[in-house]
C-alpha positions in Angstrom: 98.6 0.8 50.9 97.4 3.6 48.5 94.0 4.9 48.9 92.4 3.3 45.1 93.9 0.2 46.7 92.2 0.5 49.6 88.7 1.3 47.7 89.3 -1.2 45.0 89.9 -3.7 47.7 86.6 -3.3 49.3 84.9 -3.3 45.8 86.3 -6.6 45.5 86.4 -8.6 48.8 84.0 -8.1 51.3 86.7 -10.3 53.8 88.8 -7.4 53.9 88.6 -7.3 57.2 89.3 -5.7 60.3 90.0 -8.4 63.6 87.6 -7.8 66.2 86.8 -9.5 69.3 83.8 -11.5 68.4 83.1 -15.4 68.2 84.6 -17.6 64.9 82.2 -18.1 62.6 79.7 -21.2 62.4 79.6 -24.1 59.7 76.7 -22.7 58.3 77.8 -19.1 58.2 81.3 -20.2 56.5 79.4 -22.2 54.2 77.2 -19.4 53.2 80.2 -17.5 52.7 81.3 -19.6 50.5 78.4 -20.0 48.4 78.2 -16.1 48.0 82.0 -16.2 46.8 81.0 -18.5 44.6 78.4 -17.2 42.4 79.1 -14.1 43.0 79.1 -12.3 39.7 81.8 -9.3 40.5 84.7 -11.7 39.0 83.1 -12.0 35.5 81.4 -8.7 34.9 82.1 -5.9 37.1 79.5 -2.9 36.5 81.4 0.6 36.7 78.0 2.0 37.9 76.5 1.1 41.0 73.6 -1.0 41.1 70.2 0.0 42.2 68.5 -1.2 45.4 68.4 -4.6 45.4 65.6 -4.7 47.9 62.9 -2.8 46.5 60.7 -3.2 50.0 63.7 -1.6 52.4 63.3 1.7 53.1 64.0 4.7 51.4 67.4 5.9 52.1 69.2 8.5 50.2 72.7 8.7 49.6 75.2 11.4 48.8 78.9 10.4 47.9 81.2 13.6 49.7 85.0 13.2 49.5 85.3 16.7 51.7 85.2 17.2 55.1 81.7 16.6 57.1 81.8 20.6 57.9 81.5 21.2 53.9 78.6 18.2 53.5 76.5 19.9 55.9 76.1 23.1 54.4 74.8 21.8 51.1 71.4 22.1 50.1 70.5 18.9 50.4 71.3 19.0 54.1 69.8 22.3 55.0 66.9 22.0 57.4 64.6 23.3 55.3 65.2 20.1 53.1 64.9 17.4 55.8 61.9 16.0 57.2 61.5 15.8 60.9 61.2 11.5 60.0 64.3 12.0 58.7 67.9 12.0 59.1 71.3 13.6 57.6 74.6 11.3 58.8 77.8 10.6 57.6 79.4 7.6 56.9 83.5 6.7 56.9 84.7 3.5 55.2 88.7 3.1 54.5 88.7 5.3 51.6 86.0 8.0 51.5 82.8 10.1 53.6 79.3 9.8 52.5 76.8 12.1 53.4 73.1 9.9 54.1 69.6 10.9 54.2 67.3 8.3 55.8 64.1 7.8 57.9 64.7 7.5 61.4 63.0 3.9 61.3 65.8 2.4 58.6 67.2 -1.0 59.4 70.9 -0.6 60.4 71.6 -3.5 57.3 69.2 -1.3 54.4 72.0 1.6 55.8 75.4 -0.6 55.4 73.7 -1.6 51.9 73.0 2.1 51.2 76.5 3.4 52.4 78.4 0.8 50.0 76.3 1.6 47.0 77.8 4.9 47.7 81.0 3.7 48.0 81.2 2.4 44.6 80.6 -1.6 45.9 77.4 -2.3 44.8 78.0 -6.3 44.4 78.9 -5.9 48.0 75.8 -4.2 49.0 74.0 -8.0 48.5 75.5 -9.2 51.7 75.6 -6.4 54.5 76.1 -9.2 56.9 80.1 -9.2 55.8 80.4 -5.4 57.5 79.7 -3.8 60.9 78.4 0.1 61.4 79.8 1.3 64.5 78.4 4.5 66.0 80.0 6.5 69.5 82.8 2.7 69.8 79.4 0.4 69.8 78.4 -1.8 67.2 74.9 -1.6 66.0 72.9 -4.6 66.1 71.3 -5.3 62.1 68.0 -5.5 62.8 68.2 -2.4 65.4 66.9 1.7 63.8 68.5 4.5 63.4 65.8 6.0 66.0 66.8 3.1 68.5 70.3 3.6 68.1 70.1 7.3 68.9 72.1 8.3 65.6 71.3 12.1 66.0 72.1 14.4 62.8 75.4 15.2 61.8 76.3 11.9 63.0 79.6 10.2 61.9 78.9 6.5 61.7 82.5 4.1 60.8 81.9 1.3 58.4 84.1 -1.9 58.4 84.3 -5.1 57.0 84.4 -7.8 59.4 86.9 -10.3 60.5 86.4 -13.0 63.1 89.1 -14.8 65.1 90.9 -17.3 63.2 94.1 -19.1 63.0 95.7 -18.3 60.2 95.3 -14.6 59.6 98.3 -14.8 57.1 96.3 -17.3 55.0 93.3 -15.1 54.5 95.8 -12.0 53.5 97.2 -14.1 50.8 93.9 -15.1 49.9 92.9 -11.3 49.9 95.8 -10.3 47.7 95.8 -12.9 45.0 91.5 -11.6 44.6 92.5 -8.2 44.6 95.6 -8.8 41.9 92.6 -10.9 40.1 90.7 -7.2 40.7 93.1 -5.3 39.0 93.6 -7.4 36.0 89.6 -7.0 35.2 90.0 -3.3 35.1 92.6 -3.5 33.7 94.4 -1.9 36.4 98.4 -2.9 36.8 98.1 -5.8 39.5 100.8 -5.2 42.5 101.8 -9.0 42.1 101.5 -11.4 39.9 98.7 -13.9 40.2 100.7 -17.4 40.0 103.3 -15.5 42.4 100.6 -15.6 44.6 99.3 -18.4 44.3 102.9 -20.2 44.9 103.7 -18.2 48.0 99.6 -19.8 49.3 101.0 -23.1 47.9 104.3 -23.1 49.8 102.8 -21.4 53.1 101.2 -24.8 53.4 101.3 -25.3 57.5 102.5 -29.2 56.0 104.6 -28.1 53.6 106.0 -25.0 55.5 107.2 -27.1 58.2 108.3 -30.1 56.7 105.9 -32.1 58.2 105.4 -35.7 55.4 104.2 -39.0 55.6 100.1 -38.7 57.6 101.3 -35.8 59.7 98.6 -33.6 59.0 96.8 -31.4 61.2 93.6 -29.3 61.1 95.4 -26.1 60.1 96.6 -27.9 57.0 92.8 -28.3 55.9 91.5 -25.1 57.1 94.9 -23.0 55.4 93.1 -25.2 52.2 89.5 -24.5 53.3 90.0 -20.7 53.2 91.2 -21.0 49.7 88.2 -23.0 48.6 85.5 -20.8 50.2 86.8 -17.7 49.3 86.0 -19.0 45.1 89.3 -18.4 44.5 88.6 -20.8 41.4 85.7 -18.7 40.6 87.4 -15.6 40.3 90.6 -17.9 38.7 87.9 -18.8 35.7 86.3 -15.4 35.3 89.6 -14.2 34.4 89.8 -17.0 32.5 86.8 -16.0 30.4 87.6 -12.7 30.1 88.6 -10.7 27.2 90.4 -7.6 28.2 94.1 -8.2 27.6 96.4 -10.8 29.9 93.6 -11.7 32.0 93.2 -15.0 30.2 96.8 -15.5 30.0 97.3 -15.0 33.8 94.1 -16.9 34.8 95.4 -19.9 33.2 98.9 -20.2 33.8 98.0 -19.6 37.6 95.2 -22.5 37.5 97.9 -24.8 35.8 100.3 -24.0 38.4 97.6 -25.0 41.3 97.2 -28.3 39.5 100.7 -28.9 39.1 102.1 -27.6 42.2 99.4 -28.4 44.6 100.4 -32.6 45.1 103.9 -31.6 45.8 103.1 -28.7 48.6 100.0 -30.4 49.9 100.9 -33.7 51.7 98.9 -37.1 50.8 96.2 -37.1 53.6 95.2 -33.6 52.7 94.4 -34.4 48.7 91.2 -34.7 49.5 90.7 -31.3 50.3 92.9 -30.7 47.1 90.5 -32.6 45.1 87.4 -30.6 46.1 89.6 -27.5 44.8 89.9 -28.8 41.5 86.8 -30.3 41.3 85.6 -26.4 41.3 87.6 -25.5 38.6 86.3 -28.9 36.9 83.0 -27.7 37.5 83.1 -23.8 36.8 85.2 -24.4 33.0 82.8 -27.1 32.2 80.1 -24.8 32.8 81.4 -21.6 31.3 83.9 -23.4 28.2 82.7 -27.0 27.7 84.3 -29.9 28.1 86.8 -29.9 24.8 88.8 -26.9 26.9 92.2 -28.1 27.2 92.1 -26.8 30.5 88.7 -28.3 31.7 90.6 -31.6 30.3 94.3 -30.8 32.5 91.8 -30.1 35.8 90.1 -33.1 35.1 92.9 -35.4 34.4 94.8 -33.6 37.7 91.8 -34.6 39.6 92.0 -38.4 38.6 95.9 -38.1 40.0 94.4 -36.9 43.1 92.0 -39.7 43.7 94.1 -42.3 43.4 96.1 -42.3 46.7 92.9 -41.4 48.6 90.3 -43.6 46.8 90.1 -45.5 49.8 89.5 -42.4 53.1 86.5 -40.5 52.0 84.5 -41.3 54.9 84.6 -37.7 55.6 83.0 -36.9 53.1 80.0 -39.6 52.9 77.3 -37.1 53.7 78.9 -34.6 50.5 77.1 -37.4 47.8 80.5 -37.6 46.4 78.9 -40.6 44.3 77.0 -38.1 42.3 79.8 -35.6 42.4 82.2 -38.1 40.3 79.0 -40.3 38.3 79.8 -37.6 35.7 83.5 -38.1 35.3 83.2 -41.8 35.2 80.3 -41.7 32.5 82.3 -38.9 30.4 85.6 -41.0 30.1 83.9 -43.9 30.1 82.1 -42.2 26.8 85.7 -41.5 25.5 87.0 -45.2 25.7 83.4 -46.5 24.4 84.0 -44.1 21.3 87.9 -45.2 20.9 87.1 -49.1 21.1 84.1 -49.0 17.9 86.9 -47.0 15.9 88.0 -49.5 13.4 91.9 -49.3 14.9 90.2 -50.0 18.6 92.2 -46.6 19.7 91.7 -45.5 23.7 93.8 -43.0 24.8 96.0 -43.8 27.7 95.5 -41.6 29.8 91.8 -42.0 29.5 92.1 -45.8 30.7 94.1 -44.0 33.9 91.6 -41.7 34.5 89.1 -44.3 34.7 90.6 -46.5 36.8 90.8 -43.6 38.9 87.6 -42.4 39.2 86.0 -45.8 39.3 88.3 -46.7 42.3 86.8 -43.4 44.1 83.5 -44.3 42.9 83.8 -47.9 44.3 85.0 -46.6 47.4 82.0 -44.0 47.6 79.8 -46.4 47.2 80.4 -48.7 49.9 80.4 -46.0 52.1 77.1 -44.8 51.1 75.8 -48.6 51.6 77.0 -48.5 54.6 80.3 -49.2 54.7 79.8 -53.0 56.0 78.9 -56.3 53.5 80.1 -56.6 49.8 80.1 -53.1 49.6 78.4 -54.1 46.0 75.0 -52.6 44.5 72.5 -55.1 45.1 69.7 -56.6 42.4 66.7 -55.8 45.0 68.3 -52.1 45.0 68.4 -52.1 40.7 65.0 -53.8 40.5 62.7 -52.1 43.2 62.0 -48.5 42.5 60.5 -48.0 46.2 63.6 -49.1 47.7 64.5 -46.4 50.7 67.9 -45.4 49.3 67.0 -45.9 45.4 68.4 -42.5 43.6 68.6 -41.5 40.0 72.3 -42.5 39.4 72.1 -45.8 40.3 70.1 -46.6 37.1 72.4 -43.7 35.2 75.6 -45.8 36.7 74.0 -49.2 35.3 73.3 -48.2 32.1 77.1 -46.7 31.4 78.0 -50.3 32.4 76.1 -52.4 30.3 76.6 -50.0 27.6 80.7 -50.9 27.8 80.1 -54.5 28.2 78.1 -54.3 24.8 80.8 -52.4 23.2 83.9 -54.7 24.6 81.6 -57.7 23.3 81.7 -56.5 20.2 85.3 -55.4 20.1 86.5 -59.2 21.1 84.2 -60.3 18.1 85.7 -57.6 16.0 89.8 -58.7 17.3 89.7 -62.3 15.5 89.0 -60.3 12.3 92.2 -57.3 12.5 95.2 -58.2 10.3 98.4 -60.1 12.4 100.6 -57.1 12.5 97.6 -55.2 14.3 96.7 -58.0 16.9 99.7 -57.0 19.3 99.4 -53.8 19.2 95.7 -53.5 19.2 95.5 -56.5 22.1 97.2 -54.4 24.4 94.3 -52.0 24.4 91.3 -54.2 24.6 93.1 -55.5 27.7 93.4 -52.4 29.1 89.8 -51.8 28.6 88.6 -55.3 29.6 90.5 -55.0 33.6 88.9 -51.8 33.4 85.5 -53.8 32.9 86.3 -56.1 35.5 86.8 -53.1 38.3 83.7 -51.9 37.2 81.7 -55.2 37.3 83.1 -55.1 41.2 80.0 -52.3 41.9 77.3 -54.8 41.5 76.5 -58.0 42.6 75.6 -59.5 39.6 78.7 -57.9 37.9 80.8 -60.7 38.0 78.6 -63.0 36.2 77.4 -60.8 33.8 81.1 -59.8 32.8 82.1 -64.1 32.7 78.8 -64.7 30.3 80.8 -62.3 28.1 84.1 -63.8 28.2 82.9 -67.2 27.8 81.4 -66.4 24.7 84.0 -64.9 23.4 86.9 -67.7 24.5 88.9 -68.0 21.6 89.3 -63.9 21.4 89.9 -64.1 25.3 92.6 -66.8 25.2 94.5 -65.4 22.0 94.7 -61.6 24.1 96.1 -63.9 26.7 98.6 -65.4 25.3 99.9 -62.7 23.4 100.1 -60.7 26.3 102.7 -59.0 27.8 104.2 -59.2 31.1 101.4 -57.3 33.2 100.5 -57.4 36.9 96.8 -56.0 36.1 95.6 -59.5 34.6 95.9 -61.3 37.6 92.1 -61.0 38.1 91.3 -63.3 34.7 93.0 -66.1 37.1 89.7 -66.5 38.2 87.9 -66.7 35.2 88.9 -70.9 35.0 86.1 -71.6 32.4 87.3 -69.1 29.9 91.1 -69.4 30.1 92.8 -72.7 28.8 96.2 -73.7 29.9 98.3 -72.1 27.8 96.6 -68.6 28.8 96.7 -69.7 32.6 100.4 -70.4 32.6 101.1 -67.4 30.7 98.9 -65.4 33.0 101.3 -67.1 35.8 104.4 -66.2 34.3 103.7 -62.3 33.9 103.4 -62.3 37.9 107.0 -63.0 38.1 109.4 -60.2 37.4 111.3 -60.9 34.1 114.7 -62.0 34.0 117.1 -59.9 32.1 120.8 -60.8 30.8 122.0 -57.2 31.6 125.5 -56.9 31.6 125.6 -54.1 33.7 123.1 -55.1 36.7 124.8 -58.8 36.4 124.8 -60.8 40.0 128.0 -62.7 40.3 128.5 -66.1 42.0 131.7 -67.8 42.7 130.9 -71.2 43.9 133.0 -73.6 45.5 131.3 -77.2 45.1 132.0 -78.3 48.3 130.5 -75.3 49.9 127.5 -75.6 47.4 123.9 -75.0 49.4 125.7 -72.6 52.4 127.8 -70.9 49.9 125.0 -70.3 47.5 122.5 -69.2 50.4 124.6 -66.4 51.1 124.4 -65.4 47.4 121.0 -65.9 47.1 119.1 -65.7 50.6 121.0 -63.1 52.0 121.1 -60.0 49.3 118.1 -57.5 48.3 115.4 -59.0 46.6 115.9 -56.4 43.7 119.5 -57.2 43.0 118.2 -60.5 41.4 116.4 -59.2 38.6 118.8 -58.7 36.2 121.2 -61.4 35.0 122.8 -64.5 36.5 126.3 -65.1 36.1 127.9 -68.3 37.8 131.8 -69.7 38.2 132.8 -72.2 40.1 135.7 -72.3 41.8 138.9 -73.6 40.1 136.8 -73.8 36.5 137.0 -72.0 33.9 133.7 -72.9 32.6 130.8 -70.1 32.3 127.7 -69.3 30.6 124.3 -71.0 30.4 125.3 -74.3 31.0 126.8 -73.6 34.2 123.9 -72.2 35.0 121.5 -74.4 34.3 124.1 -77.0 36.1 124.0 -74.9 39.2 120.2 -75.1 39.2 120.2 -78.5 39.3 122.4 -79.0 41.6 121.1 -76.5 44.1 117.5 -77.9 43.9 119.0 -81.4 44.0 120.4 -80.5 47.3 117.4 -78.8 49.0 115.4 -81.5 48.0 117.4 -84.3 49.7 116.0 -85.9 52.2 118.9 -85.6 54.4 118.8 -82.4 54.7 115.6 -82.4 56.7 114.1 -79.8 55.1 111.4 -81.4 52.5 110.1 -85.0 52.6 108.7 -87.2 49.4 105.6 -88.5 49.7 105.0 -92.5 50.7 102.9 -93.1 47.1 104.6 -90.9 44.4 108.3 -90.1 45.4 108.4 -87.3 42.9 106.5 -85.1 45.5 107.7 -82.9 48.1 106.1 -81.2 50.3 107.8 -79.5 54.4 109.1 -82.0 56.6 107.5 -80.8 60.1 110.6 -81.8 61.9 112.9 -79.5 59.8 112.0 -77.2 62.5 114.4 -78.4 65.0 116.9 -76.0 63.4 115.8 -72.5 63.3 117.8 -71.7 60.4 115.3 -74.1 58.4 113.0 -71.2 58.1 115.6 -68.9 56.4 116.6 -71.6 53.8 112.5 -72.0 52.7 112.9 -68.6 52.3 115.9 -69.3 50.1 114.2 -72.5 48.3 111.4 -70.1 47.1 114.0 -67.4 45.8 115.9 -70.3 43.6 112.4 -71.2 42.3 111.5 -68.0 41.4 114.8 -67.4 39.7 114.4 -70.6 38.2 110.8 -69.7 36.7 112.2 -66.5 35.3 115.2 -68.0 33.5 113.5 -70.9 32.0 115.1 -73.4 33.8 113.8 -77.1 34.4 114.0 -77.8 37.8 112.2 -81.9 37.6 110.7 -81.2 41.3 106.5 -81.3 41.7 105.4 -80.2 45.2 102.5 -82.3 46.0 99.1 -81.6 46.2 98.4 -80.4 49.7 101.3 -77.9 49.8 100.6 -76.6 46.8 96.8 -75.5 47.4 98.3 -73.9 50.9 100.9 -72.1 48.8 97.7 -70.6 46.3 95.1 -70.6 49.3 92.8 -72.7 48.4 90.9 -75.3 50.9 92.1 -78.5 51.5 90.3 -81.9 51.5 90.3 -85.1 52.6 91.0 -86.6 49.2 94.1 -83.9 49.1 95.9 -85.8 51.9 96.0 -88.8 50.3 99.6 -89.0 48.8 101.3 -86.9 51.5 100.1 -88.9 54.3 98.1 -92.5 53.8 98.0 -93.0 57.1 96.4 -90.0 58.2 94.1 -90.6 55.1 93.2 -94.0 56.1 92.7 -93.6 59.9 90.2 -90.6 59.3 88.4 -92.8 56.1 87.7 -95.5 58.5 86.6 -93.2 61.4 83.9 -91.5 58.7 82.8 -94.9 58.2 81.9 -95.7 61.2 78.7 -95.9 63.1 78.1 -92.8 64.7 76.3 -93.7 67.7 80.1 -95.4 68.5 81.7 -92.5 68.1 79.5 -90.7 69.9 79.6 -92.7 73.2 83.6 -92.0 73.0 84.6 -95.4 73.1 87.4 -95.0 70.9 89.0 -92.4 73.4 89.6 -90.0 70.0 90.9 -86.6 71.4 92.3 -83.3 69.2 95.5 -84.4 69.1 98.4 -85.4 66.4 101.3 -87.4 67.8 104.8 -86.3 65.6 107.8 -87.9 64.9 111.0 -86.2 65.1 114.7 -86.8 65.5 113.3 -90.5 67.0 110.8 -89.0 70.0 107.3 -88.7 69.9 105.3 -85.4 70.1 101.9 -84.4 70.8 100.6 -81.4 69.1 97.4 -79.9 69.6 95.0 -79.8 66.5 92.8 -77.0 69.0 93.2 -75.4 71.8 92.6 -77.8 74.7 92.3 -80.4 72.3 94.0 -83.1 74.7 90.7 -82.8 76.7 88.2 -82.9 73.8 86.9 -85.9 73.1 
């Protein structure tokens, strides 16, 4: 390394260090660290001169710069003893690159010295923070707050300066770091830069302890977080966007095609686990071009919309980062896009841009996240009414009445773009309906923060039914609606089956993806099981294409035959595995003795596949599963009243036990225990409706 490197370099970086033996640093002293990095001023306008003592109350020390030899200082003037006080002292002081001659009383601070020595040295921006470098005089370092008198420096003295550097792990790291800072050095004097900065910043990128060792999946370890922590404290993004903002030639150029790099490259080297400490990178350079270029930057705009790709696999593990107020670190990207969609929807052509409806789906997931951790991370995880309405609740804060506000200002605007759909042309509805859609799940996500969200959201959509319900229907096939399944009193039937139809995939006659069945009749349900029940889910999304054997018959009507026929055989009764109920033999629901034969299980498995298919093609299949099996399949509780059809015996017994007197039943004279007494293949079994229920009575 040249010597002008070697003097530019400690200009720049006062973490050009040298390793010593002494203890790693603290949080709070890497923090502070980081915060000088940060604002430090040296990346966007570098003086030539050096600066004047930033302390005016430190002691007078004087300061001569002297490239020759201490022999040649000595006999100037200035050091002659005729010219020194006795309170006084003449030293010299070595950095890396050059020997200054010092005049200074004998009661200076060892720190107002370091300061003194790099203003010398041509690094005033470093003489801020003396606590970076170490003055070591006859192999001892000198304590900071420690004299020259107590230290015993006598005249002539040759006192070494050095940067420090405490133990770490990953010395490589902080070289790389070191490098790509200097290159960014160079290029603001417009000095030729040894490497190129994105050069740099791909060989950090790829150095990744993850990435470097092929370690994927949630393999990450601490060295992966500190490799990125080093990045972030050094403000490599600050001296990134004071290139950025600079005008001498190349530097903006460089500083931008480096930053895109970052947010390109940085998901692909960086495993998932660690995008969190990825995020707060960007989120810097989110910050910093905001600051400095506005928000209409493209580049502000590419970080931003990088960082919403970054939140969206880790929207749910921020507990590490609960006590950083993420909440108020992302309030202003969800109120700025959500600005953005507010403005597209009162256009008259109702145009939001895509990727803003990503973005804030992505940000409001993080937020939502943040949230309930800040509550607490237990309940509803929602914002409460007593936390809106009582301004001396213990944890009320400013954005919580910010966050409300963007809320009810979109539920205004979507209210008034459903009153404003009924009115666009017909050629428009399609294409616009897509977009209110969009924007109304994005609604819904949002509502999911507050308590009183989801009823504030339904008073909306009910009065706006007939907008709600045309959207619906119109819509296309997209898993995102499945919330306005909930929404019973806005959605008529048509919307609901339509809204039920989109969860299936959709079956498509492609020629080239078609799955082939040979069936022989005889063989129908096992052969056809093996078809169906035994291949990858995925191979039956494209077309259907069935033969039987010795026919020559094909198309949709063999199809829609072999539908029929296959249901018609799973729904016999002799095959054990579905039974018709007593009152309405159109109903089905599981026989409990089909599971005598282990292979039953496998062929539900199978029934719900042809169904499915079934429901994609179109196909009539005359079977209705009765009631109680079909709220178990969606969830819901079950009644009484439910069990009617499927079992009126079971109904009746437990109707006349209700009527009863309960003093009767309470004195046990029936002998009633917890227990069910089943049928199958001719014996009798008990089953237990409890644990121990044979012995409760």
């Amino acid at each position: 390394m040249s010597r002008s490197r070697q003097n530019l370099n400690l200009n720049l970086l006062p973490s050009k260090r040298k390793l010593d033996d002494y203890a790693p640093l603290s949080s709070a002293e890497t923090l502070a660290m980081g915060r000088h990095h940060l604002f430090s001023p040296s990346f966007s306008s570098p003086s030539p001169n050096p600066s004047p003592n930033p302390n005016p109350n430190s002691n007078p020390t004087r300061v001569r710069d002297d490239s020759s030899s201490p022999s040649s200082s000595s006999s100037s003037p200035e050091s002659s003893p005729s010219s020194s006080s006795p309170s006084t002292v003449q030293f010299f002081v070595r950095t890396e690159s050059k020997t200054v001659v010092v005049h200074s009383p004998r009661d200076s601070t060892i720190a107002s010295v370091i300061s003194a020595a790099l203003r010398l040295s041509g690094a005033a921006e470093a003489a801020a923070s003396p606590s970076q470098y170490r003055l070591i005089y006859l192999g001892r370092q000198l304590d900071f707050a420690s004299t020259l008198s107590a230290a015993g420096v006598t005249r002539d003295a040759t006192l070494h300066l050095a940067a420090r550097l405490r133990s770490t792990r990953l010395p490589r790291s902080h070289r790389m770091v070191d490098d790509l800072l200097f290159s960014a050095s160079c290029l603001l004097r417009s000095r030729p830069a040894p490497r190129e900065i994105d050069a740099l910043l791909l060989e950090f990128l790829a150095s990744t302890p993850a990435a470097a060792h092929g370690a994927g999946g949630d393999d990450v370890d601490d060295t992966t977080i500190e490799h990125l922590s080093i990045f972030a404290l050094a403000a490599v993004p600050a001296a990134l966007v004071g290139l950025y903002l600079s005008d001498r030639p190349g530097c903006r150029l460089s500083a931008e095609r480096a930053v895109r790099l970052f947010l390109r490259q940085a998901p692909e080297y960086v495993p998932k686990p660690a995008h969190l400490h990825c995020s707060v990178i960007v989120l810097q350079f989110c910050k910093l071009i905001a600051a400095t270029c506005g928000r209409s930057d493209q580049l502000y705009v590419d970080s931003r919309s990088a960082l919403a790709l970054l939140m969206e696999p880790i929207a749910s593990s921020y507990g590490s980062l609960r006590n950083l107020k993420l909440v108020v670190e992302l309030y202003p990207f969800v109120s700025e896009v959500a600005g953005y969609m507010i403005e597209g929807i009162e256009s008259e052509e109702i145009d939001v841009c895509p990727h803003n409806l990503s973005e804030f789906a992505s940000f409001l997931a993080a937020m939502r996240t943040a949230i309930r951790q800040w509550l607490g991370g237990g309940g509803s995880g929602q914002i409460s009414k007593s936390l809106l309405n009582d301004q001396n609740h213990p944890m009320q804060e400013s954005w919580i009445h910010d966050l409300r506000e963007v809320f009810i200002r979109l539920l205004r605007t979507v209210d008034e773009c459903l009153r404003k759909y009924n009115d666009l042309p017909a050629e428009k509805g399609p294409e616009q309906g897509e977009t209110v859609l969009a924007v109304l799940s994005g609604v819904h996500k949002f509502s999911k923060i507050y308590e009183d969200g989801h009823e504030l959201l339904k008073e909306i959509l009910v009065g706006r039914r007939d907008s709600v319900n045309a959207l619906v229907r119109r819509a296309k096939r997209n898993e995102k609606l499945k919330w306005m399944l909930k929404y019973k009193d806005v959605t008529d039937f048509e919307s609901r089956r339509n809204l039920t139809m989109m969860l299936f995939p959709e079956g498509k006659d492609d020629y080239e993806r078609m799955h082939e069945m040979l069936i022989d009749r005889l063989q129908l349900l096992p052969e056809s099981f093996e078809y169906i029940g035994q291949v990858e889910a995925q191979l039956l999304h494209g077309g259907l294409f069935v033969e039987f054997k010795n026919e020559t018959a094909t198309g949709p009507g063999v199809l829609r035959e072999w539908f029929n026929l296959v249901c018609r055989a799973l729904f016999n009764p002799q095959n054990v595995l579905f039974l018709q109920c007593p009152n309405d033999r159109r109903r089905f629901f599981p026989n409990p003795a089909s599971v005598v034969d282990p292979l039953h299980l496998k062929y539900f498995g199978f029934c719900g596949r042809v169904i499915a298919l079934a429901l994609m093609h179109k196909m009539q299949l005359g079977v209705v599963f009765d009631r109680v099996f079909f709220l178990q399949l969606a969830g819901e509780t079950i009644t009484l009243e439910d069990v009617k059809d499927a079992d009126p015996c079971l109904y009746m017994s437990c109707k006349k036990i209700l009527e009863m007197d309960a003093q009767l039943l309470d004195s046990d004279a029936l002998g009633l225990t917890f227990v069910r007494e089943i049928e199958e293949l001719g014996t009798q079994r008990a089953v237990e409706l409890c644990p121990g229920g044979k012995d409760l009575l």
